[in-house]
C-alpha angles and dihedrals in degrees: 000000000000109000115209119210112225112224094211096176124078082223092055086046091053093051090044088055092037090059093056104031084043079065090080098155115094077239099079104013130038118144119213122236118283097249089050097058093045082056082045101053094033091055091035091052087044092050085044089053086051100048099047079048085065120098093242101188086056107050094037141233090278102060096036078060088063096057101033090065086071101061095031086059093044075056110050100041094054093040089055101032086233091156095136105165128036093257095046087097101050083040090061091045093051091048085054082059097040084056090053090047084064093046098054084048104046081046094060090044090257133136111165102156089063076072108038123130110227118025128322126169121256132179144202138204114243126249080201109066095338094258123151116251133191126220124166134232144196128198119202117243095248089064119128128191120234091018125129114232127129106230128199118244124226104200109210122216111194119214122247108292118187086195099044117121138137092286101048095041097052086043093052096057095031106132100344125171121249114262108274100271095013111176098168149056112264127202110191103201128224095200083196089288127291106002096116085250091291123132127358075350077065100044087051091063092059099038081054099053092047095056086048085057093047091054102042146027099269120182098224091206090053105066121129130194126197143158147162128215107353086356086059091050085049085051103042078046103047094031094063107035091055104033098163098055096072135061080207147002123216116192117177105188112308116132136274101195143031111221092045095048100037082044089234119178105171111074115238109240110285096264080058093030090062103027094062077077086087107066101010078112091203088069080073088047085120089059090068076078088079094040140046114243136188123180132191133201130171118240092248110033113109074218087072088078084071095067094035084062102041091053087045094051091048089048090067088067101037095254118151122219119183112234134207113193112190111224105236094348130161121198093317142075118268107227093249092047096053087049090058084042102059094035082062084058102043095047095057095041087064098051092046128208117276123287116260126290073057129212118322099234117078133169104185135175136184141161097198141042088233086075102047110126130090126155113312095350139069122190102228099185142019123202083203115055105207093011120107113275115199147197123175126170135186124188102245091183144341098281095031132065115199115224133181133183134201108188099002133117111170131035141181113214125193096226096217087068089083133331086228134049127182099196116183102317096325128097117230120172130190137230107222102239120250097210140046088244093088102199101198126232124254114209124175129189117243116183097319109326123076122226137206111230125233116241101256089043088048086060087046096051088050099058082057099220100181089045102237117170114273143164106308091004098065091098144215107168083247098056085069099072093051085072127057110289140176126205116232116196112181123245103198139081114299127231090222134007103212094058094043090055088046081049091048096048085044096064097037091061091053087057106048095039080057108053096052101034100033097031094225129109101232109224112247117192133168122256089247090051095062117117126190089247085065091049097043097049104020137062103248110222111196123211125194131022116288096268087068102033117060093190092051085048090051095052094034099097086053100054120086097243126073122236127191129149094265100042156019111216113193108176100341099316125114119218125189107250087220112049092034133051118207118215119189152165125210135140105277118264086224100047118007098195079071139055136229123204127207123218092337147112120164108331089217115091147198097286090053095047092048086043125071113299090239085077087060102102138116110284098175099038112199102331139010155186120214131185108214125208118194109219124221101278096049093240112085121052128198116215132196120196108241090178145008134168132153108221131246129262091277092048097254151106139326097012086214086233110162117238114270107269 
């Protein structure tokens, strides 16, 4: 089921408007004719009509994906006039067809295109905002339904497209003939368009894979993941922040920083500064050590740099990365090149990575907690939020594994790894399970030894009673919507107006920013609509002052700010309600496995999504102060950021970040 959020306000109907018509370029808005849409909305409402006919219980939520995507493509392209090219109007009309093809089939209790041989569009239904979402994906010729092979898996990572939507992207891979000696299942991602696979983008690449698994017999140690482009940033990105995901990582140009590739010589205040070490993906350069990487680059691409540095920073570990290099080349593959570039992958697709519990030697970095897995550990907590964290191991004999941290407190270690562990200078040794259920260690560092817990002290550590930082509750504010989330506006009295209708406009413009950059309908709820089901399972995202939000007024005394009718107080410091707006992240008060969010959706906005991916990254960090500025017409607002941290570990202030150098 897909929620709409209703944009009530006349203020919240011109931003939603602004945000399309300020699109002036053909790039990002071009209408159809009107006969044309009226084709568009006629055949939509008519595929509409069919698939509420189908019995949906017993065909299931997967298949009714597959036919969903149609009409959630027909949607998005005339709600957003994203008719780029000539045909983009008769293409929308032939998908429409293509939907009631699979009606007429699922009604019949058919479902051929789940067997056919070459590339056919699938969807799933988002764990994020509910949304329906299309992959592709392309079966070999030698597949054979019912078998039971177990088949390897190329992930796909398409390059940045301005005229890349729903309709253009099914239609793209509609029908589509296997690669020439196929011998795998491939998934082409959509990544929610053009994100550079961050943030829900990134979500979309692993809800994606994992439909895929539900569907077929995937080898989990024989996934490949490969771009180019964009694709080759996504994969540079993905591949090294889950090393252990992949049998191999492909990454054809793309970019691993931002100050390098935006040629940036001015440094972004420190809570930015710091926080670009999520996703610069050449700070994880030492995790090439788990994973075999190859990288191309043509001769003459400036994208080449990307590679160049990637293969340096390795280098100071003594880390190898395989490098391509295109004679003459400009921004795209020379036929050799992509030919040495595929056999790499090949080869190491057919050897596999190691079973679970994985290989023994790691050398594993990371700079959040969101990246924290790699083989058989996972770092649970860092004293030092933004600073390398890092886990290294050595086999020292047969029966004991050598490990050693830098900026770590707290593991999970999967015990068959080794009966014994010398961590650090502590000794840890393992039961073998007895059973196929393998229940993971938790360690934690006190002073200077580390200790096992026991079982019951392991559950205890989990529900995280003293809030420390951990994996999907490490912040920043935009963490909070790649995950499910709900938003919550306030119906009551505000305390004070100015900063309700900042709040308002506030929310309107996530929406809205959503919907066309991130192809998804947020769900917007009042404060009086929200269930436990909804605390225990979503972010919960707060809109208004506490005077107007009873939630935010619920949770408010557990917050680290201070609240009252006449002022916000951050760290001391008073600010005037109704001149300043106050964003933050923390662990819900309600429910601290999940977050809630304060008077903010992505703080990224409009000019960062239309401009290259590389500018997608956190601007508030975990809280803020803005001062807000209501224009002349009453319906836009500029806002100036008076104040931003990230926490600490501990989530409190100050976080201890060093100033940006």
């Amino acid at each position: 089921m897909m929620y709409h959020s209703k944009i009530r306000s006349a203020r919240g109907l011109l931003i939603a408007l602004f945000l399309v018509v300020a699109a002036a370029s053909p790039l990002y808005a071009q209408s159809a004719s009107d006969e044309d849409l009226a084709k568009i909305r006629e055949q939509r409402a008519t595929l509409d009509k069919s698939i509420a006919e189908l019995d949906a219980q017993k065909i299931g939520p997967q298949l009714m994906a597959d036919v969903q995507i149609y009409s959630k493509a027909a949607d998005w392209i005339a709600r957003h006039s994203e008719f780029y090219r000539e045909n983009y109007a008769k293409q929308t009309l032939v998908v429409l067809k293509l939907g009631q093809q699979r009606v007429r089939e699922l009604a019949e209790g058919k479902s051929p295109w789940t067997t056919k041989i070459g590339t056919t569009a699938r969807g799933y239904v988002s764990r994020v905002d509910e949304s329906v979402q299309p992959y592709a994906l392309s079966l070999p010729l030698n597949y054979t339904p019912g078998s039971d092979k177990q088949w390897p898996l190329y992930v796909k990572l398409h390059g940045r497209n301005g005229r890349m939507n729903e309709v253009s992207f099914i239609k793209q891979h509609d029908n589509r003939p296997p690669e020439s000696g196929q011998d795998w299942i491939q998934l082409d991602v959509y990544g929610r368009t053009n994100n550079a696979y961050r943030w829900a983008g990134e979500t979309d690449v692993f809800e994606a894979i994992a439909d895929v698994k539900s569907r077929y017999n995937i080898e989990d140690n024989r996934i490949t993941l490969w771009g180019f482009s964009m694709g080759g940033a996504g994969a540079w990105h993905l591949g090294l922040h889950h090393p252990s995901l992949w049998s191999s990582v492909g990454a054809g140009a793309g970019f691993v920083d931002f100050y390098t590739y935006q040629k940036q010589t001015e440094l972004r205040p420190a809570h930015q500064h710091h926080l670009l070490h999520i996703y610069d993906a050449v700070d994880y350069a030492l995790n090439a050590d788990n994973v075999s990487v190859i990288t191309y680059g043509g001769e003459k691409d400036a994208q080449l740099l990307a590679s160049t540095m990637s293969v340096a920073a390795a280098k100071k570990y003594a880390v190898d990365i395989v490098q391509l290099i295109g004679p003459g080349m400009g921004h795209k593959f020379d036929p050799e090149s992509l030919k040495k570039f595929m056999e790499f992958h090949r080869l190491h697709s057919q050897t596999g990575r190691p079973a679970q519990p994985g290989q023994k030697e790691i050398r594993f970095i990371t700079y959040s907690l969101k990246y924290n897995r790699c083989e058989w550990l996972t770092i649970e907590e860092m004293p030092l939020v933004y600073q390398p964290a890092i886990v290294a191991s050595e086999v020292v004999a047969d029966d004991a594994l050598k490990v050693t941290t830098t900026n770590v407190s707290a593991l999970q270690v999967d015990p068959r790894i080794s009966p014994n562990l010398l961590i650090d200078s502590s000794y840890i040794s393992f039961e073998p399970p007895q059973t196929d259920e393998v229940v993971w260690e938790t360690l934690v560092l006190e002073g200077e030894k580390w200790r096992k817990l026991t079982a019951d002290q392991a559950e205890r550590f989990a529900e995280n009673p003293d809030l420390h930082k951990r994996h999907d509750l490490q912040g920043p504010i935009d963490d909070a919507f790649m995950e499910p989330f709900v938003c919550v506006r306030g119906t009551g009295k505000p305390w004070s107006q100015a900063n309700h209708d900042w709040a308002t406009w506030t929310l309107d413009r996530f929406a809205a920013e959503f919907d066309k950059w991130l192809r998804g309908k947020v769900l917007v709820i009042d404060d009086t609509q929200v269930t436990e089901e909804m605390i225990a399972n979503k972010n919960l995202v707060l809109f208004g002052d506490p005077g107007s939000n009873s939630l935010l007024a619920k949770v408010l005394a557990k917050l680290p700010v201070q609240w009252t009718e006449d002022k916000i107080t951050v760290e001391g410091v008073d600010y005037d309600p109704n001149l300043h707006g106050l964003s933050l992240v923390y662990p819900n008060p309600l429910n601290p496995r999940r977050y809630v969010v304060v008077n903010s959706g992505h703080t990224m906005h409009e000019k960062d999504f239309k401009s290259s991916n590389s500018w997608l990254f956190p601007r508030l960090g975990d809280i803020a102060v803005q001062k807000f500025t209501q224009d002349e017409t009453g319906d836009q607002y500029q806002e100036e950021t008076v104040f931003a941290d990230v926490f600490n570990s501990q989530w409190h202030l100050p976080s201890g970040l060093k100033p940006a150098k």
